[in-house]
Structure formats: structure tokens, C-alpha cells
RODO-2510 file (C-alpha; in nm, 4 decimals, decimal comma):
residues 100
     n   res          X          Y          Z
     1     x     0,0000     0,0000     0,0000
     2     x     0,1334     0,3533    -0,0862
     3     x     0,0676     0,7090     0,1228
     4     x    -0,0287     0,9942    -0,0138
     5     x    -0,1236     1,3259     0,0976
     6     x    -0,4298     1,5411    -0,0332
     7     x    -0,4500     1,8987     0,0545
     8     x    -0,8215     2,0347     0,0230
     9     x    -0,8492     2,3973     0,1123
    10     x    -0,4786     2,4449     0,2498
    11     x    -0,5202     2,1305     0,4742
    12     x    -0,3302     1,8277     0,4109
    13     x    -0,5057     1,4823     0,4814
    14     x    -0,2900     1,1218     0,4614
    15     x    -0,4364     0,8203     0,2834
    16     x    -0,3365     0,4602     0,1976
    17     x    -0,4039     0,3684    -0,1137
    18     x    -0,2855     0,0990    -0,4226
    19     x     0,0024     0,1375    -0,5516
    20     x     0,0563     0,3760    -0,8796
    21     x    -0,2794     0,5636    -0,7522
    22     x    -0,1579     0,7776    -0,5636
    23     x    -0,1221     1,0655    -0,9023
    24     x    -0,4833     1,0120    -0,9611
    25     x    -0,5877     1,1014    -0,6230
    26     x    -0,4092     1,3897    -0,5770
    27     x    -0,5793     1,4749    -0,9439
    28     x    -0,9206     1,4345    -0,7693
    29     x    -0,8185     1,5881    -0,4721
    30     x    -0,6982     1,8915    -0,6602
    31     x    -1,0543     1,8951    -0,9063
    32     x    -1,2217     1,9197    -0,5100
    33     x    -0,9880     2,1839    -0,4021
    34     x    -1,0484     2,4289    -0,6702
    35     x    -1,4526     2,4047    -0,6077
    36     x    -1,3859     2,4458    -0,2420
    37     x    -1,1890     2,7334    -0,3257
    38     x    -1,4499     2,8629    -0,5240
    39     x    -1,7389     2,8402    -0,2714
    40     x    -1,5136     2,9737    -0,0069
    41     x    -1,4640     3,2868    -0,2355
    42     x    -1,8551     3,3070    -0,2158
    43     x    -1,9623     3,2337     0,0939
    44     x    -1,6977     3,2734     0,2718
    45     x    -1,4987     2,9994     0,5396
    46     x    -1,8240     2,8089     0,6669
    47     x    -1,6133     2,5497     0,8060
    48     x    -1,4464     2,2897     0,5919
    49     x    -1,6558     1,9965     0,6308
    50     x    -1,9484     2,1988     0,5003
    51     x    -1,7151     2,2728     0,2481
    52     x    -1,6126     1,9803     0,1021
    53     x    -1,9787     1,8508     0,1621
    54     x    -2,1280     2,1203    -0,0759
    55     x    -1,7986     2,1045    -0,3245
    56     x    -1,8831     1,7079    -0,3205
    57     x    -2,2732     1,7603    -0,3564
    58     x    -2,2577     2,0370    -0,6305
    59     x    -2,0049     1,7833    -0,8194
    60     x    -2,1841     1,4697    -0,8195
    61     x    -2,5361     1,6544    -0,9098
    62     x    -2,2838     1,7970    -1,2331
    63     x    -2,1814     1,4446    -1,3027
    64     x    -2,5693     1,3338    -1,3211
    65     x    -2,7045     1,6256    -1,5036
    66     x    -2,4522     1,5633    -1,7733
    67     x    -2,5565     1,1557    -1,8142
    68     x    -2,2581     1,0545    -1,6208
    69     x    -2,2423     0,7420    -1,4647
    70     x    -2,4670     0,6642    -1,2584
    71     x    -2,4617     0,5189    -0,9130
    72     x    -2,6416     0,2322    -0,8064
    73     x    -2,8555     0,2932    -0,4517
    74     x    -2,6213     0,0596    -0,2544
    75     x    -2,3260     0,2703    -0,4009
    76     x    -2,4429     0,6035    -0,3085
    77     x    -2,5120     0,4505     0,0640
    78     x    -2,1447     0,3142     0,0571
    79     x    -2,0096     0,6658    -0,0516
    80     x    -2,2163     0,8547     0,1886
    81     x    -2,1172     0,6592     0,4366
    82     x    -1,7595     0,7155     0,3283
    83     x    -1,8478     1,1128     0,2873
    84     x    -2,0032     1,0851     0,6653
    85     x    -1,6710     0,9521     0,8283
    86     x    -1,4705     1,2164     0,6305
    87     x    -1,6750     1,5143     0,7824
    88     x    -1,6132     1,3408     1,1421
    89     x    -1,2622     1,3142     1,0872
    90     x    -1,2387     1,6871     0,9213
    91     x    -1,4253     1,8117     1,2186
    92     x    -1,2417     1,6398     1,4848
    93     x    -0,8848     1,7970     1,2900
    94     x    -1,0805     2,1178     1,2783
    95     x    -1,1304     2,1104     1,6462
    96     x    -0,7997     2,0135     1,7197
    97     x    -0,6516     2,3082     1,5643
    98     x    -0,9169     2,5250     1,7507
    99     x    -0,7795     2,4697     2,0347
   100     x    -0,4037     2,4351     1,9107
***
């Protein structure tokens, strides 16, 4: 298994991943960033999980508008789930550094 870091909104987060994917990640993680970006030019820092939430949200309704693949119910549960446990974890970093 490889590491690889992905910053989103000027905050790096570590994952494990396959081998050889750790380019396309940072790809996707960098696709997120600049629509974080963007919505934190407009509304301003709401906190990052909401952030990354809406980015994620605004992207995947994009990807269905356009005829893009589409998931299958017990996908979208997996990857909500997945989405759930990465706000935790970007709250419980956010609160850290609160109090840092």
C-alpha cells in the first residue's frame, strides 16, 4: 500500500491507497480543491466539512445532469457513508486546531 497526501483547502489529509494511484488522487483531490476554493470565495470559510460537503454535492449533481455514470442505490449509501466519516474526521482535525 502507498501514502499519499491530499490537501483540500490548504489542509493536508494522509491516505493509503494501491500502488501507482496515488497521481490520480491527488488529481481528484486537486478537481475538489479548486470548487472548495471557489465556494469559499462566495460564501466565505463556513467550516471545511461543510465545504467539502457542498464542493462534493454540487459535483456529483454535475456528473448526473450531464448523463454521467450513474450510481447504483447501494453505491451512493457506501459513498455517503464514506463522505459521513470524512466530515467526522475533518471536524475532529478542525477542532484540534481550535484549540491548538
Amino acid at each position: 500500500m502507498a501514502q499519499v497526501t491530499l490537501t483540500v483547502n490548504n489542509t493536508p489529509y494522509q491516505f493509503t491507497c494501491s500502488e501507482g494511484e496515488q497521481e490520480r488522487l491527488r488529481e481528484l483531490a486537486q478537481t475538489i480543491d479548486q470548487r472548495v476554493v471557489q465556494l469559499a470565495g462566495a460564501l466565505g470559510q463556513v467550516g471545511e466539512a461543510k465545504l467539502i460537503l457542498m464542493a462534493s454535492i454540487i459535483m456529483l449533481d454535475e456528473v448526473n445532469e450531464s448523463g454521467g455514470a450513474r450510481l447504483s442505490q447501494g453505491d451512493l449509501v457506501s459513498h455517503l457513508g464514506d463522505l459521513d466519516s470524512l466530515a467526522g474526521e475533518i471536524e475532529h482535525i478542525a477542532g484540534r486546531l481550535e484549540s491548538a
